[in-house]
N, C-alpha and C positions, 0 to 999 in steps of 0.2 A: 349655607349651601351644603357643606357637608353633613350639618343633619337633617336635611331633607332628602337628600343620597340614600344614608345609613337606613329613612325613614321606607324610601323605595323598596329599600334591600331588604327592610325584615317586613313587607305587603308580600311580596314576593318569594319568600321562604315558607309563609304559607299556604298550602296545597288547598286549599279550598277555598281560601279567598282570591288565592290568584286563577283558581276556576271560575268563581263566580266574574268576577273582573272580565277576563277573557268574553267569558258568555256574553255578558253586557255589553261591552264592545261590540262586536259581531253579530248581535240581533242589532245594535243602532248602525250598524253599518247597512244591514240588510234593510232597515226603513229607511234610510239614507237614498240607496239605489232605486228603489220601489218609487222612491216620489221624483225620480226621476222619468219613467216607461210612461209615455204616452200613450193613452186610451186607442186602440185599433178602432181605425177609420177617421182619424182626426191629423190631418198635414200640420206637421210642427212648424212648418216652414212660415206660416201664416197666423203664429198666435202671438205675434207681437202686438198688437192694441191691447191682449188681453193683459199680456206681462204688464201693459203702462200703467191699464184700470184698476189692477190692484196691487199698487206700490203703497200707497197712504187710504187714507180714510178706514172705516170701517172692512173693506174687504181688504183692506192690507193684514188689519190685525187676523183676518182669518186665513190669509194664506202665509204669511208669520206661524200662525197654531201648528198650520199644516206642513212647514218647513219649506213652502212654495211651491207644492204639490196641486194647490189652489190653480197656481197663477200655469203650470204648466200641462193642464187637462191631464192630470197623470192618474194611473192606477186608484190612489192612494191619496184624490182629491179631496176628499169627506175627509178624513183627516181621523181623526179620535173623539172631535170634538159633537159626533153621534152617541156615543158611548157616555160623554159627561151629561149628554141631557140625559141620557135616561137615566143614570145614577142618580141627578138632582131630582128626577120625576118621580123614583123609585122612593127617594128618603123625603121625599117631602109626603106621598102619599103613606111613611110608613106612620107618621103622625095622625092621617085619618081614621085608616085600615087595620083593625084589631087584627087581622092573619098577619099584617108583617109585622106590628108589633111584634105578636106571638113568638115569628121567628126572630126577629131580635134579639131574644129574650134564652134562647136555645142553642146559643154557642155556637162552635164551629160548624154544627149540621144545617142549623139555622142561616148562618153565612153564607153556606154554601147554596142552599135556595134560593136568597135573596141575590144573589151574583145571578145564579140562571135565568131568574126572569129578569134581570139587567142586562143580558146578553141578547133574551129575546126581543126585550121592548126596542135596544140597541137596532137588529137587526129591521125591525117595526118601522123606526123615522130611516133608516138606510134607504127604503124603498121608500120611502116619502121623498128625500131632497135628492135622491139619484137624477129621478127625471127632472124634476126643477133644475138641478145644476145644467143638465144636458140641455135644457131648453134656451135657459140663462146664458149660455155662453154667446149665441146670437147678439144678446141685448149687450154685453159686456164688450165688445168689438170685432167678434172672430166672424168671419163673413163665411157665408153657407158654400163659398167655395171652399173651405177647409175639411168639409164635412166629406168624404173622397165615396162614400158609398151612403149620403146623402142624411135627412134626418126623420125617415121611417123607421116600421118597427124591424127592418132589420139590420139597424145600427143601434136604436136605443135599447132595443129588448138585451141581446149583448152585453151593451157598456152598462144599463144598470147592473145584471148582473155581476160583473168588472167589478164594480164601484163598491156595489154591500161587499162584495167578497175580501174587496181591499180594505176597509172598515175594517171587517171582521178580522180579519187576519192582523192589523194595524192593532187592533183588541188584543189578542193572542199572544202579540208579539210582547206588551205591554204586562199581561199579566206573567206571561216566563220571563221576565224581566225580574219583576217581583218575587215569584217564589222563586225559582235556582239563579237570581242573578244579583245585584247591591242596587239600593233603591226602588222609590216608586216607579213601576214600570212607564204609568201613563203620561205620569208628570217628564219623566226622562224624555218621552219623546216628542213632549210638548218642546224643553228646553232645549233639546238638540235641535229642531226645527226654528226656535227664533235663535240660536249663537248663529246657525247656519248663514243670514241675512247680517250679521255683527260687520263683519268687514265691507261689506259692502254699503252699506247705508256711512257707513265713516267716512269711506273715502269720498261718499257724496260730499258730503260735510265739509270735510278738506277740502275737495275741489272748489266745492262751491267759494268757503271764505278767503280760499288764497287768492281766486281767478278774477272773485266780482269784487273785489274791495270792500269786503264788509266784514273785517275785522280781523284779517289776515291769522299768521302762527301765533300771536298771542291771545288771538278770541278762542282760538283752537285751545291751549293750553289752559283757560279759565274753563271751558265746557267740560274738558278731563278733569279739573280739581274740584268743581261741584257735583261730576259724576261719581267721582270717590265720595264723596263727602253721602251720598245718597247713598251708594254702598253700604258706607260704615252708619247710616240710620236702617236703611234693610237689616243687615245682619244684628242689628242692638233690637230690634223689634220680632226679629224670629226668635232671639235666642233669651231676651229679658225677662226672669222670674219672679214670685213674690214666694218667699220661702215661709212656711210653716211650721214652726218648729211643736212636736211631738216628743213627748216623754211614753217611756215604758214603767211597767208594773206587772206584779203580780203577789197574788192572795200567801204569805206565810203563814207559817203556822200555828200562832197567834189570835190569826185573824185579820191582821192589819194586811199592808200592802208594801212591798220592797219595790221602791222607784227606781229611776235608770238604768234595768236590767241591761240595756244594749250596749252600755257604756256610754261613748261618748252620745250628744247631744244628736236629735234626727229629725230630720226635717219634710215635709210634703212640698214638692217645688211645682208653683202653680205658675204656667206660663201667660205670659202677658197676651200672647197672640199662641192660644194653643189650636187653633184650627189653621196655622199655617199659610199656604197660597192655597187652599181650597174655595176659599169665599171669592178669590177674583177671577177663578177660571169659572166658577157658577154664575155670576155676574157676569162673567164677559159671556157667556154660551146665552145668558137672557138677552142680553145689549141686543144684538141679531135682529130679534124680535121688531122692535120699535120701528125700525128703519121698513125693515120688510110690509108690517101692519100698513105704515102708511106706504107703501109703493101699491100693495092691493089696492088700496079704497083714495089712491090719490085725483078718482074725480071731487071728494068731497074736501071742504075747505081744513076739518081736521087731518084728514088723510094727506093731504100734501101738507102741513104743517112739519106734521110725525116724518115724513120722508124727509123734507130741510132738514130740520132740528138734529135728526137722530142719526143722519148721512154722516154729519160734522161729532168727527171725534175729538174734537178739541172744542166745543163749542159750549154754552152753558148748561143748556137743557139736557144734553149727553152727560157729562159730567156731574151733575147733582145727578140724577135718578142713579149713575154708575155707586157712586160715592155711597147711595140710599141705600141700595141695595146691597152693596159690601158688610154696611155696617150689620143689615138683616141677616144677612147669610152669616157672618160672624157668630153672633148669638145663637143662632140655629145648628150651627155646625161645633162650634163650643160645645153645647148640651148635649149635641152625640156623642162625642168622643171623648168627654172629661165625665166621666157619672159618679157624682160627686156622693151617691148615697153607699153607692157599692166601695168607694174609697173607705166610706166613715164603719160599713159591719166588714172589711178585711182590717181597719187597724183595730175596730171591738175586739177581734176574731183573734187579733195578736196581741191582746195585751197592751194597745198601745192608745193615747187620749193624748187631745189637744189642753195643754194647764186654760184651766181655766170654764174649760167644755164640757159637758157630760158625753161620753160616750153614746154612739148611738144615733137616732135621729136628730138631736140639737148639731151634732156634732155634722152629720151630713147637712144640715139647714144653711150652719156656720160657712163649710167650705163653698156653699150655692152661692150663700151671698158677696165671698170674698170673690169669687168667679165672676160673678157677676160686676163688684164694684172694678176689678182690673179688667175686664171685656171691653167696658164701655171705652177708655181714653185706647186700650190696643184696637179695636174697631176703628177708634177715628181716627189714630194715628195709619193704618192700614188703607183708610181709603183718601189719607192726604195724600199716599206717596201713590196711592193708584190713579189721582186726577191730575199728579205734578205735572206729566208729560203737557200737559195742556195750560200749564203755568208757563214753562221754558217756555214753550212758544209762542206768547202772550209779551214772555217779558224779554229774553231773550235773540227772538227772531234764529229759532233752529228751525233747521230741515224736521219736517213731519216724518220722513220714517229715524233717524239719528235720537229725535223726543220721546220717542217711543223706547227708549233705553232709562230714560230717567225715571225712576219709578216705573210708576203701573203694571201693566198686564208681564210683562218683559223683565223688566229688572226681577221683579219678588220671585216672579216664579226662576229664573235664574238663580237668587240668590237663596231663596229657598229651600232648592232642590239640589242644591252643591254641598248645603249646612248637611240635609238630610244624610246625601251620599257618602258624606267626608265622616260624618256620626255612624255611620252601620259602619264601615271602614275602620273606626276610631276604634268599636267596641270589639271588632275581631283583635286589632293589636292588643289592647290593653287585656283583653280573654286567656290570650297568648304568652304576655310578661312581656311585651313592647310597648314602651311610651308609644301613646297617638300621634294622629298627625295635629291634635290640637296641647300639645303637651311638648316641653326641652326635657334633656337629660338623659341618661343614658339608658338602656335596655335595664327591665326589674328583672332581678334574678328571682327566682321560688327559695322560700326559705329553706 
């Protein structure tokens, strides 16, 4: 306890970390509020069926993304989760598209391009599921008496507007998160929106097993010890390496070559799951898809198939294509952000070769393939713990929104996104001459 104290005290003596800090707080506060302001012309008094329709199933998990902003017709109902389609639209077509290639390819100006038309496309489905939601809310239970100035164009013209503008800003708020604040913006606002829902899906939990006889305080205490237990596999799988170990050299004078200039021994650490919770938030923003397909075309017999099947998030056909589709997006998102050629000409570039390797393209070939052979078991270890929620309930007999903590969608990106936080945090202490917060012992002095 006291050096978790001491550990607050030197966060805190930091002037720029405890700006950034500060910052982040207070932009999540301000999404926080925002998904509370209900849409103007919409009587709160009367959105209770809505609140019921989206406690579990598939619209649970998207008013979950949204922090309940879903379930409360608010501002800030779209959520973010406009923004990760077009990201996923955006990178998946950079693989087609020799222009984003190009900018790929072009560093920070590049980056900076390819965000702008991610912002446009963003704003592009905004005005697509705007009026869908507003129409939607009728079907979902809210009765056209809620509707106080009725549902013409001079309520819905309005609230779409409302709606992209909330998006957009829900965008904004995410990206100054990121640059002047600690962590991923968007991810932060995802995970503040499901802790938001944490205590209350528990106490369902509780209530439920104390009151109905089904398993009372000690079913209760066995669901906390496998909920840790699921923790401590999330955090071994964000954070588990294959390390490469690398020697240096250089040409003397002679001719020959003088090894271990670096001294001690150095390594390339290749993470097991280096694409993080990015593959289940792209997966979970396609999930959407199936369900909605078959509600379209559910005169025809596949059409109401896809609406069953895909409604049911604990069900099999939900869960294999979720699972399928993790595993794809792993690989795919792995290749973007590990570029294992450009790893192999910066340790050329330094003097530095794997024993055994030739510098160069073998040496980029080698790192692909070790990528590769560690992707596949982090892949399927990633989408066991993202269909578990649907195990516990199988085997278990838990509350459907309480399951949704075990794994999946909810836990990784929790646990995910606390590793991430707690690591930018870690690297200002240790930058500073402060143990981290993942580190005992006392303050390092400077030599």
């Amino acid at each position: 306890m006291k050096k978790f104290i001491e550990t607050i005290s030197n966060i805190w003596k930091i002037e720029e970390l405890r700006q950034r800090i500060i910052l982040t707080l207070s932009l999540l506060l301000v999404y926080r509020f925002g998904a509370q302001i209900v849409l103007p012309g919409i009587d709160t008094t009367q959105l209770a069926q809505l609140t019921s329709n989206t406690e579990q199933g598939i619209l649970g998990i998207l008013n979950a993304f949204t922090g309940g902003a879903f379930a409360n017709a608010s501002v800030f109902a779209l959520g973010i989760m406009p923004y990760i389609s077009a990201s996923i639209v955006v990178q998946l077509m950079g693989i087609a598209i020799p222009y984003l290639q190009k900018l790929q390819k072009e560093g920070e100006s590049g980056r900076k391009t390819i965000n702008q038309i991610t912002r446009w496309l963003t704003i592009g489905i905004c005005i697509v599921q705007a009026p869908a939601y507003l129409y939607g809310l009728g079907a979902l239970g809210v009765p056209d008496s809620a509707f106080v100035l009725g549902k013409g164009m001079d309520f819905i013209v309005p609230a779409v507007i409302i709606l992209v503008t909330g998006c957009v800003f829900a965008m904004w708020l995410g990206e100054k998160i990121t640059d002047k604040g600690i962590g991923n913006g968007i991810s932060l606002l995802i995970m503040v929106g499901i802790i938001a829902r944490m205590p209350q899906v528990f106490a369902q939990e509780f209530v439920s097993r104390t009151t109905n006889n089904t398993g009372g305080i000690m079913f209760i205490l066995i669901e906390v010890i496998v909920w840790f237990l699921v923790i401590l596999a999330s955090v071994y799988l964000t954070m588990a390496v294959r390390q490469i170990p690398v020697q240096y050299a250089r040409r003397t004078a002679s001719g020959g070559y003088e090894k271990n200039i670096m001294g001690a021994r150095q390594y390339i650490p290749l993470k097991l799951n280096a694409s993080g919770v990015m593959p289940i938030i792209f997966a979970q923003a396609i999930m959407f898809a199936p369900s909605l397909l078959g509600r379209t075309f559910n005169n025809t017999a596949v059409g109401q198939w896809m609406e069953v099947q895909f409604a049911d998030i604990f069900g099999l056909a939900y869960n294999t294509l979720f699972a399928i589709l993790i595993i794809i997006f792993t690989y795919f998102y792995t290749a973007i952000t590990v570029p294992t050629n450009k790893m192999a000409d910066d340790l050329k570039r330094s003097g530095g070769f794997i024993p055994g390797i030739r510098p160069g393209k073998e040496t980029g070939d080698y790192l692909d393939k070790i990528m590769s052979l560690i992707t596949l078991p982090g892949s399927m270890f990633l989408a066991l713990l993202a269909v578990l929620p649907a195990i516990v309930v199988k085997l278990m007999d838990v509350q459907a929104g309480w399951a949704l903590f075990y794994g999946g969608t909810s836990l990784l990106i929790m646990v995910g996104v606390a590793i991430d936080t707690v690591q930018q945090v870690n690297s200002y202490l240790l930058n500073r001459h402060y143990d981290g917060l993942m580190k005992t012992g006392k303050n390092r002095k400077v030599a």
